[in-house]
Backbone bond lengths (Angstrom), bond angles and torsions (degrees), N, CA, C in turn:
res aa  C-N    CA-C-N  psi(-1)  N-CA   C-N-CA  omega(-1)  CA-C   N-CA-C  phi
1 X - - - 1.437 - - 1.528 108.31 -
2 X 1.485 118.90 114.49 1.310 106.73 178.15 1.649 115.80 -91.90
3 X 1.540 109.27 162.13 1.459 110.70 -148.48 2.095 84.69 -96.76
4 X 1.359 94.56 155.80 1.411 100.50 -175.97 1.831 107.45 -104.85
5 X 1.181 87.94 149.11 1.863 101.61 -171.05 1.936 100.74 -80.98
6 X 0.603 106.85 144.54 1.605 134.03 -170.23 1.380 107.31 -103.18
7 X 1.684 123.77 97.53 1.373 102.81 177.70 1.425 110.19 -84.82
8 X 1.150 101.94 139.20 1.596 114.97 161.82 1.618 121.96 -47.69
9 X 1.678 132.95 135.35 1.517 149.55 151.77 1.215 92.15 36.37
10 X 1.205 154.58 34.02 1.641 150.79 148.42 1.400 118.05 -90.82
11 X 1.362 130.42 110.37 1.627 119.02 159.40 1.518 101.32 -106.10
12 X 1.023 126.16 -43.71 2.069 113.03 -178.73 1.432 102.88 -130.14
13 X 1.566 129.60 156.43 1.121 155.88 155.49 1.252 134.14 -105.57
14 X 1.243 137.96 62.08 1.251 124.06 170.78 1.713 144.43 -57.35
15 X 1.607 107.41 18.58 0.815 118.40 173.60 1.665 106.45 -120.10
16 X 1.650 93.36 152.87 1.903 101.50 -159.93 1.856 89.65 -87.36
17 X 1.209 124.41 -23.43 1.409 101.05 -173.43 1.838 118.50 -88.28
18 X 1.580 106.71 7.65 1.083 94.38 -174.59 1.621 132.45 -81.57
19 X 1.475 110.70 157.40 1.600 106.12 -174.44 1.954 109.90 -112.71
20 X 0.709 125.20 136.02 0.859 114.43 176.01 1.767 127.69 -76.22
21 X 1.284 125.27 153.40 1.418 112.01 -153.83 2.246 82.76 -113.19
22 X 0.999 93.10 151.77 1.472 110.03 -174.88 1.407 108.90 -122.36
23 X 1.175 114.35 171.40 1.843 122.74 -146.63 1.597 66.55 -113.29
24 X 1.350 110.95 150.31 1.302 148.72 140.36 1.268 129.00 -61.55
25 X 1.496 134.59 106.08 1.332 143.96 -178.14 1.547 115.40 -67.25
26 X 1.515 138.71 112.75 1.396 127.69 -148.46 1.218 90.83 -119.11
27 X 1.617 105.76 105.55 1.591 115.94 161.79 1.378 136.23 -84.03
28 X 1.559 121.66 102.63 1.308 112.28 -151.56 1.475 95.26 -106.12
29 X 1.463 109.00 148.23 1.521 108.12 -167.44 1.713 102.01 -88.35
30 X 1.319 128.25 134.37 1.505 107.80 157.05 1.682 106.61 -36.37
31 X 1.787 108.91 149.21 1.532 118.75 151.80 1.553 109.60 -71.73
32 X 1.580 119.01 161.17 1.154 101.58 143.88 1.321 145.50 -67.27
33 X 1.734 118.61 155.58 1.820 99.86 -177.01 1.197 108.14 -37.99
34 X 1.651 147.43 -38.06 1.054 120.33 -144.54 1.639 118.87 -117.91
35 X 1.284 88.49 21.20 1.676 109.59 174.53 1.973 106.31 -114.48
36 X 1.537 107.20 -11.86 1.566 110.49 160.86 1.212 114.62 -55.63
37 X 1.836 106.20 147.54 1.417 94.82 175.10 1.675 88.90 -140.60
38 X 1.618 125.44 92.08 1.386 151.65 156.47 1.512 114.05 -60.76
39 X 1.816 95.82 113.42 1.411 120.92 156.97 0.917 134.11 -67.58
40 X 1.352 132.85 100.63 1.945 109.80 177.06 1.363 105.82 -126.28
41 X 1.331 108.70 140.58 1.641 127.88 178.79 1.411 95.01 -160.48
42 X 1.561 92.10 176.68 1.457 129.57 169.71 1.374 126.08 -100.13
43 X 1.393 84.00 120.26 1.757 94.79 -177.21 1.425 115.09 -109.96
44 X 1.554 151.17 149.56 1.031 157.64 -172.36 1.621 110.32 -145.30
45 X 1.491 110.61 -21.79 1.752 103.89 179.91 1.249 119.49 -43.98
46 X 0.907 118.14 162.44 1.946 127.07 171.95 1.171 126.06 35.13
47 X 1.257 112.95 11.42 1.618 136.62 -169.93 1.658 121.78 -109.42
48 X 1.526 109.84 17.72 1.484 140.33 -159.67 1.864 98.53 29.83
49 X 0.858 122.11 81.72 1.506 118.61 168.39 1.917 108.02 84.81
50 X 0.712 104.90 -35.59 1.684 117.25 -149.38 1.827 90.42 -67.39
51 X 1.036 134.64 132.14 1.414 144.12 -148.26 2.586 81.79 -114.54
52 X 1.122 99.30 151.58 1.131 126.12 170.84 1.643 118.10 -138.51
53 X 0.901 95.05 -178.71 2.009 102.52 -167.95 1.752 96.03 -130.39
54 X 0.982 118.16 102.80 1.492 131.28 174.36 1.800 143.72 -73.02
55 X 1.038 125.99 67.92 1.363 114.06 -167.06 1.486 120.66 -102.68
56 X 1.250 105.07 114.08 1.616 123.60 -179.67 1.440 122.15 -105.39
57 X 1.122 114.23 123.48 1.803 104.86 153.35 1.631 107.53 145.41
58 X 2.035 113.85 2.32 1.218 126.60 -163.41 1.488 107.89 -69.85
59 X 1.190 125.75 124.50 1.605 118.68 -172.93 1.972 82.35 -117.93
60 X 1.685 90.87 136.37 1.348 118.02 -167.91 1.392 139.62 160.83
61 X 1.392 119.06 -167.23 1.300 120.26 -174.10 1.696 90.52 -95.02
62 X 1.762 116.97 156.96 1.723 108.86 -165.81 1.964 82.51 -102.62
63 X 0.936 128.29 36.51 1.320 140.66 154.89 1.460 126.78 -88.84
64 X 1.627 102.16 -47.67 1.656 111.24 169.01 1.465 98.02 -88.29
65 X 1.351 145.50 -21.31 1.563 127.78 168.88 1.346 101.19 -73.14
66 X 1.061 121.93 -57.37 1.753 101.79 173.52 1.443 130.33 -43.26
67 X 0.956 132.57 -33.10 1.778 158.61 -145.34 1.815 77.07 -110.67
68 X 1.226 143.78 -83.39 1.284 120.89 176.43 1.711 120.56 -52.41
69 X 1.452 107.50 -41.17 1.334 94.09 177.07 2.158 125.24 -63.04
70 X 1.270 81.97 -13.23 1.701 87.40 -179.73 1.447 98.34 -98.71
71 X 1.691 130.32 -19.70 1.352 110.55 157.63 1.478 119.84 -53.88
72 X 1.323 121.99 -70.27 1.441 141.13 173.12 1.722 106.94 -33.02
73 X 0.947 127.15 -55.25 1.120 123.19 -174.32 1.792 116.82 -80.18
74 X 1.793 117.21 -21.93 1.558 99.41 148.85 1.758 129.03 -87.75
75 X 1.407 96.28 -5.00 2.073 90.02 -179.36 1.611 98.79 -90.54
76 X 1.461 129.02 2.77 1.500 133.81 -170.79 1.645 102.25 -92.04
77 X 1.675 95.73 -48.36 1.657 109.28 -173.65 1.289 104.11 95.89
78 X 1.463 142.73 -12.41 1.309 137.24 149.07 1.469 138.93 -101.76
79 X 1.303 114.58 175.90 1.398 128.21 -165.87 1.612 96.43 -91.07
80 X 1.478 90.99 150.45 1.775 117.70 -166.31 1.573 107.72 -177.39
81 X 1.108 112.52 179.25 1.467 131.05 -156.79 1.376 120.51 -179.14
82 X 1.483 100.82 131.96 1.738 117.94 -164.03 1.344 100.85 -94.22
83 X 1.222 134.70 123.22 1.418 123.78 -171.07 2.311 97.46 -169.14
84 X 1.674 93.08 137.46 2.042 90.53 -158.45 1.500 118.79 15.74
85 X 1.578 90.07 83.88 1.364 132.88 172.60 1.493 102.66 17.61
86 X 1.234 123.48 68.21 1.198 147.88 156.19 1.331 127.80 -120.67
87 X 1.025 121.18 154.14 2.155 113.10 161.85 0.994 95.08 -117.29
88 X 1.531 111.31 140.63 1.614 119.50 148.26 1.428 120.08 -110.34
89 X 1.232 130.87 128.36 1.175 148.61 -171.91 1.805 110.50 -112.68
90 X 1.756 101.18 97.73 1.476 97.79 171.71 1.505 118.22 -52.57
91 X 1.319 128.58 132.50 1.582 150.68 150.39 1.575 75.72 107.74
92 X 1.923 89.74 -174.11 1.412 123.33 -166.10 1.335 102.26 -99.42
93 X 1.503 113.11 106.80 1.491 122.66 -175.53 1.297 84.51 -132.55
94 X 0.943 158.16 50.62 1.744 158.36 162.09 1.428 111.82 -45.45
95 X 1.574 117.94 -49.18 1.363 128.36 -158.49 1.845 104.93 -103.42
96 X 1.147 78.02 -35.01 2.249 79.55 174.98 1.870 99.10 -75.46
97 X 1.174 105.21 -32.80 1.838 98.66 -178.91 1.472 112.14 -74.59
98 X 1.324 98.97 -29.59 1.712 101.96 -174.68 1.455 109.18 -79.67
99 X 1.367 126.70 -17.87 1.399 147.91 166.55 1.627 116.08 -69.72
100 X 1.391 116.10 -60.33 1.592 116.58 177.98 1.249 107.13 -78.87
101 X 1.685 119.35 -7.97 2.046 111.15 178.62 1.733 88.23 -81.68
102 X 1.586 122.08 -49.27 1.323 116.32 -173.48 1.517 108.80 -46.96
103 X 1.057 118.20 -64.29 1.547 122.18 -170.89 1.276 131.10 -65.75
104 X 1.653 112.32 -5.61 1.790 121.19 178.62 1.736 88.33 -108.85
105 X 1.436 122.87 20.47 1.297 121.24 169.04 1.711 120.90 72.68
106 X 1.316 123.66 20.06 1.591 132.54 156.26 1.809 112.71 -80.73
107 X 1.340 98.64 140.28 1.078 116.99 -177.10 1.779 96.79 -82.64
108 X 1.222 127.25 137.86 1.492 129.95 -140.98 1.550 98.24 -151.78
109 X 1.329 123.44 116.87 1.652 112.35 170.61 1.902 91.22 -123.55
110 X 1.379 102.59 151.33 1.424 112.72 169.66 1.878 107.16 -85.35
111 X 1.116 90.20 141.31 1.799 91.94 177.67 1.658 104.87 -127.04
112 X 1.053 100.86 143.92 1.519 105.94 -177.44 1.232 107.11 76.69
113 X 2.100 110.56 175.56 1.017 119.16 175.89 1.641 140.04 -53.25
């Protein structure tokens, strides 16, 4: 399916030479692991009680956040979902995530309690 171009602040033209100007497609390169800088905490908001495992801060293509988020979510043993460039990781895995981000070479800070 090809993706459609978006014209830019134009609704009419009354002039015959005009072109229309088109949005720019922004290709962002993954960083390397070791220029990442990965959030992990615990989140419980809006989630009626039920605590999740949080990782924020991945700058990239949502191809390599998925591809980590489907790592993280089989060495955990649970279900989660990559969604505005975040992972969520059902239950409290804080310390095993902050462990396998150290060791696949991401720079990793704990946030929160």
């Amino acid at each position: 399916m090809a993706k459609k171009k978006e014209k830019l602040n134009i609704v009419y033209s009354t002039n015959p030479d005009f072109q229309f100007q088109f949005e720019e497609e922004e290709t962002t390169d993954t960083l390397p692991k070791n220029q990442q800088k990965l959030y992990v905490s615990i989140d419980r908001k809006q989630r009626a009680g039920k605590e999740v495992t949080l990782i924020e801060g991945f700058a990239g293509l949502e191809e390599d956040l998925k591809e980590l988020g489907k790592l993280l979510k089989s060495k955990c043993g649970v279900g989660g979902s990559v969604k505005d460039n975040e992972i969520l990781i059902q239950g409290n895995f804080k310390d095993k995530i902050f462990d396998l981000l150290v060791k696949e070479g991401y720079s990793v800070k704990k946030k929160g309690g």
